[in-house]
N, C-alpha and C positions, 0 to 999 in steps of 0.2 A: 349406718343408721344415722337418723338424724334428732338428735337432743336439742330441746328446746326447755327453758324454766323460763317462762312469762311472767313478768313480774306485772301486774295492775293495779295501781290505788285509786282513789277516788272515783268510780266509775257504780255508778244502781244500774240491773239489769232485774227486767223484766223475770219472775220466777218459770216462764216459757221458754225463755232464750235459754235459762241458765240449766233447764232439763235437757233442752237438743244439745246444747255444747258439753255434758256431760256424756253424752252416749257417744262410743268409737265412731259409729255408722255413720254421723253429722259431718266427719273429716277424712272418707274415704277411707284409706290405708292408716293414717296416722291413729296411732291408740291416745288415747284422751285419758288422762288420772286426773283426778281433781283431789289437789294439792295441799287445797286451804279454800275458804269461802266464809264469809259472812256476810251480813245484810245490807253491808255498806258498800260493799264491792270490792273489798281488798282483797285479790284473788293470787295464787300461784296455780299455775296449770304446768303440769310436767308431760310433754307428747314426746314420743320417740316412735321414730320410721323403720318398721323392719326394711333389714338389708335387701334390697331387691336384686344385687347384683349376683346372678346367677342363680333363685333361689327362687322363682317363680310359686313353687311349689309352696312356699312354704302357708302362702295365703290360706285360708281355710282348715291350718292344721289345729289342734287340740294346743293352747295353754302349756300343757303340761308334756308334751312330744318333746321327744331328744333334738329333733332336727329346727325343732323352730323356736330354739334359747330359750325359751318360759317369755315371749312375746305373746302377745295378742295380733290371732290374728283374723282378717275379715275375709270372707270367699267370696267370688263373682265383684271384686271392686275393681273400678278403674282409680288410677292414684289423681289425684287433684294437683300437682305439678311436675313440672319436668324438668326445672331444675333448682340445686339448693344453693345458697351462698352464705360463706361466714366471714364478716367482717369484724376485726379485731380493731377499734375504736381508738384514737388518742386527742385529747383536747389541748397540742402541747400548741406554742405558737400562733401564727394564725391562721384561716380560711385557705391563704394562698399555698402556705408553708408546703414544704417536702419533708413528711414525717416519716423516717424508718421505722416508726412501728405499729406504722397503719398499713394493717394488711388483711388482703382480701382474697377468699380460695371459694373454687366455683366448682359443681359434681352436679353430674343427674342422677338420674335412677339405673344405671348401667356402664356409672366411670369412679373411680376414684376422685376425690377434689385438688385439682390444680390449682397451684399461685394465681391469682391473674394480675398482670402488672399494668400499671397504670399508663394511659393511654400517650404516645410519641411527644415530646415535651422539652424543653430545657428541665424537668423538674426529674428528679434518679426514682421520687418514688410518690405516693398517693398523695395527694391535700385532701383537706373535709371537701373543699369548693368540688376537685372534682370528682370525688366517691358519691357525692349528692346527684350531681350534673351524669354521672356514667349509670347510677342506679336509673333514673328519670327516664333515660335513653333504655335502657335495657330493661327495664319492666313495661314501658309504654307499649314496645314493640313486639311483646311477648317473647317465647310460651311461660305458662305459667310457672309463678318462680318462689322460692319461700326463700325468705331473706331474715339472718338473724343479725344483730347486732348488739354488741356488751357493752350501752350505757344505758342509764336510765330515760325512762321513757315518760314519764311523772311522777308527783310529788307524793309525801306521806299528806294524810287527810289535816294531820295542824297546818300546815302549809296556806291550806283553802281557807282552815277557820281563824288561822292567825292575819290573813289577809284579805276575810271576807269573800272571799272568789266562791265562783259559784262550783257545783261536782260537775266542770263539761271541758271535755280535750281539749276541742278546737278552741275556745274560747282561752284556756289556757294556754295554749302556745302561743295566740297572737299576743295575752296578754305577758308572758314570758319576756317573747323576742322583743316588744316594746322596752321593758327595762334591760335585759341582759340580750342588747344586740350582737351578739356573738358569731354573728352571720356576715358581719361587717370585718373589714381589715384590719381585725384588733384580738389582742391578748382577752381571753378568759380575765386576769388577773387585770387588767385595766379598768374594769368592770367594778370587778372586787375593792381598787384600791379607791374607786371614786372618779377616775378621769375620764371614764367614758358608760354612757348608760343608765340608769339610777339603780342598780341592786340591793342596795342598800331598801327600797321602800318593799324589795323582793326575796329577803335571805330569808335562810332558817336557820332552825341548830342542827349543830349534828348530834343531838344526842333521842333528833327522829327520825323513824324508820317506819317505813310501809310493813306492815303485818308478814309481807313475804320475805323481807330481809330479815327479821326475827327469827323467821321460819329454817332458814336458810342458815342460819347462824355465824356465817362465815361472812355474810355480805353485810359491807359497810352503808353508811347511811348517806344521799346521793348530796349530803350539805358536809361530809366528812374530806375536809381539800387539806394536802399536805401530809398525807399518812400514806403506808406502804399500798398497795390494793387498793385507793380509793379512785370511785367512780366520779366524783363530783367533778372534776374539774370536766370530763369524757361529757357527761352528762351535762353539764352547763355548756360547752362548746355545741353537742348533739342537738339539743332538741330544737334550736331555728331550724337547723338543718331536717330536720323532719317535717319543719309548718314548710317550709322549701321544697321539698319533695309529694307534699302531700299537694301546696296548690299545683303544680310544672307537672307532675302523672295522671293528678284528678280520681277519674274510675279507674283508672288499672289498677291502681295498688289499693287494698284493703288492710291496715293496721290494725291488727288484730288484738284484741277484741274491742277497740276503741270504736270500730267503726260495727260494731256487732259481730256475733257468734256466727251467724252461717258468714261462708264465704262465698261471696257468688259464681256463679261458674264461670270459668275462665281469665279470675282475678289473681294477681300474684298478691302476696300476703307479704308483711314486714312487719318485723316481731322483736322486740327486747327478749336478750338471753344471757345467760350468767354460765360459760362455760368452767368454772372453776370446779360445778361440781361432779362434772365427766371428765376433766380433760388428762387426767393421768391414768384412767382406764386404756388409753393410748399411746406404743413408744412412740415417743420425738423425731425417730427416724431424721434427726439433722439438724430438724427444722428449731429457729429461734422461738423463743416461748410466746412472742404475738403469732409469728406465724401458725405454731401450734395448737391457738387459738382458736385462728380465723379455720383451722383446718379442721379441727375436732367441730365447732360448730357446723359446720357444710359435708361432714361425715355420717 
């Protein structure tokens, strides 16, 4: 199955989008709960993929049926991708760097998720540079693919009104990567200290949090750096990396819901996901806790 909690802040949608993206139908196979919502667009969306592997059947059974776990399920769908991937995120280092705990597992609708390791190299294991550069390539050239990733994806709403910004993605990553060039050959924490980029005219506190990390209770706030679980540093290294993949793929990938609720046919999707609050439903079978990560999210 495949677990997704979407975290979105700062985003108005239309009360029509936000009806079709409510209903399972809008997303094939995937069941759709809606989480949390208010008028400002600080959403949680929790979607999970019934298991297709071997279990064709179970589309179209009753809710409430012994054979199809209390899923929801839709009859006569074709699923809207063909393959999942979870990537377990680290901002440690830099762009170039070989981080062992960035790791990436790959499954369709018909395999369990395999490691994938990072492509032939002097480097032993993934950099952001080329998890960016390998997604670009493997989403452009399809088939469709749902891609999760565990940092943050933007800011709490103070963010925008402490800094004036206006409520729009794109607008905010370019303006992001302008101050916290992160995408460049340099530390996160270079940023921070002053020596490179101007963050300082781009911080927050961490004592904000997007409405889904409240919700969520467990999730720290993406300006929370230096504490056990935080995303901030994952998240301040990630998101050039997103304006990066978003110019270099173009229409293939659709970020969801940044780029709208429906997805268009034959799009691969890439999604912020917080696997902490599935990821012990699963043994570890082995695997180290990022990889257990990247493996529960592509599960």
């Amino acid at each position: 199955m495949f677990h997704f909690v979407i975290f979105l802040p700062s985003v108005s949608f239309a009360p029509n989008e936000f009806a079709a993206a409510e209903r399972p139908s809008a997303f094939g196979p995937e069941s759709v709960f809606l989480y949390q919502f208010d008028t400002i667009g600080q959403i949680a969306i929790f979607i999970h993929r019934d298991n297709m592997r071997g279990y064709p059947a179970r589309y179209g059974q009753s809710k409430n049926s012994s054979t199809s776990e209390g899923r929801v399920g839709a009859a006569h769908v074709n699923p809207l991708f063909e393959r999942y991937i979870g990537i377990d995120y680290s901002g440690a280092e830099t762009p170039r760097s070989s981080l062992k705990v960035l790791r990436i597992y790959k499954g369709d609708r018909l395999t369990t998720p395999q490691e994938v390791e990072p492509p032939p190299s002097p480097r032993k294991y993934w950099t952001r540079r080329g998890t960016a550069e390998w997604l670009v390539g493997i989403l452009s050239e399809g088939p469709p693919t749902l891609v999760g990733i565990d940092h943050g994806f933007s800011f709490p709403l103070r963010y925008f009104e402490q800094h004036g910004l206006p409520l729009d993605w794109p607008s905010f990553l370019d303006d992001f990567q302008r101050h916290w060039p992160t995408d460049e050959d340099i530390y996160v924490d270079f940023v921070r200290d002053g020596s490179s980029g101007n963050g300082a005219a781009r911080s927050g506190n961490p004592r904000w949090r997007r409405l889904t990390e409240l919700r969520a209770r467990t999730a720290k706030s993406v300006f929370h750096f230096d504490v056990k679980g935080s995303v901030a540093k994952s998240t301040h290294a990630g998101i050039p990396w997103l304006r990066y993949i978003r110019q270099h793929a173009k229409d293939h990938v659709h970020f969801w819901p940044f780029d709208g609720w429906s997805v268009p046919p034959g799009s691969s999707v890439l999604a912020e996901v917080y696997p902490a609050l599935w990821s012990r439903t699963f043994p570890s079978a082995g695997r180290t806790a990022d990889q257990h990560d990247a493996f529960t999210i592509a599960e």
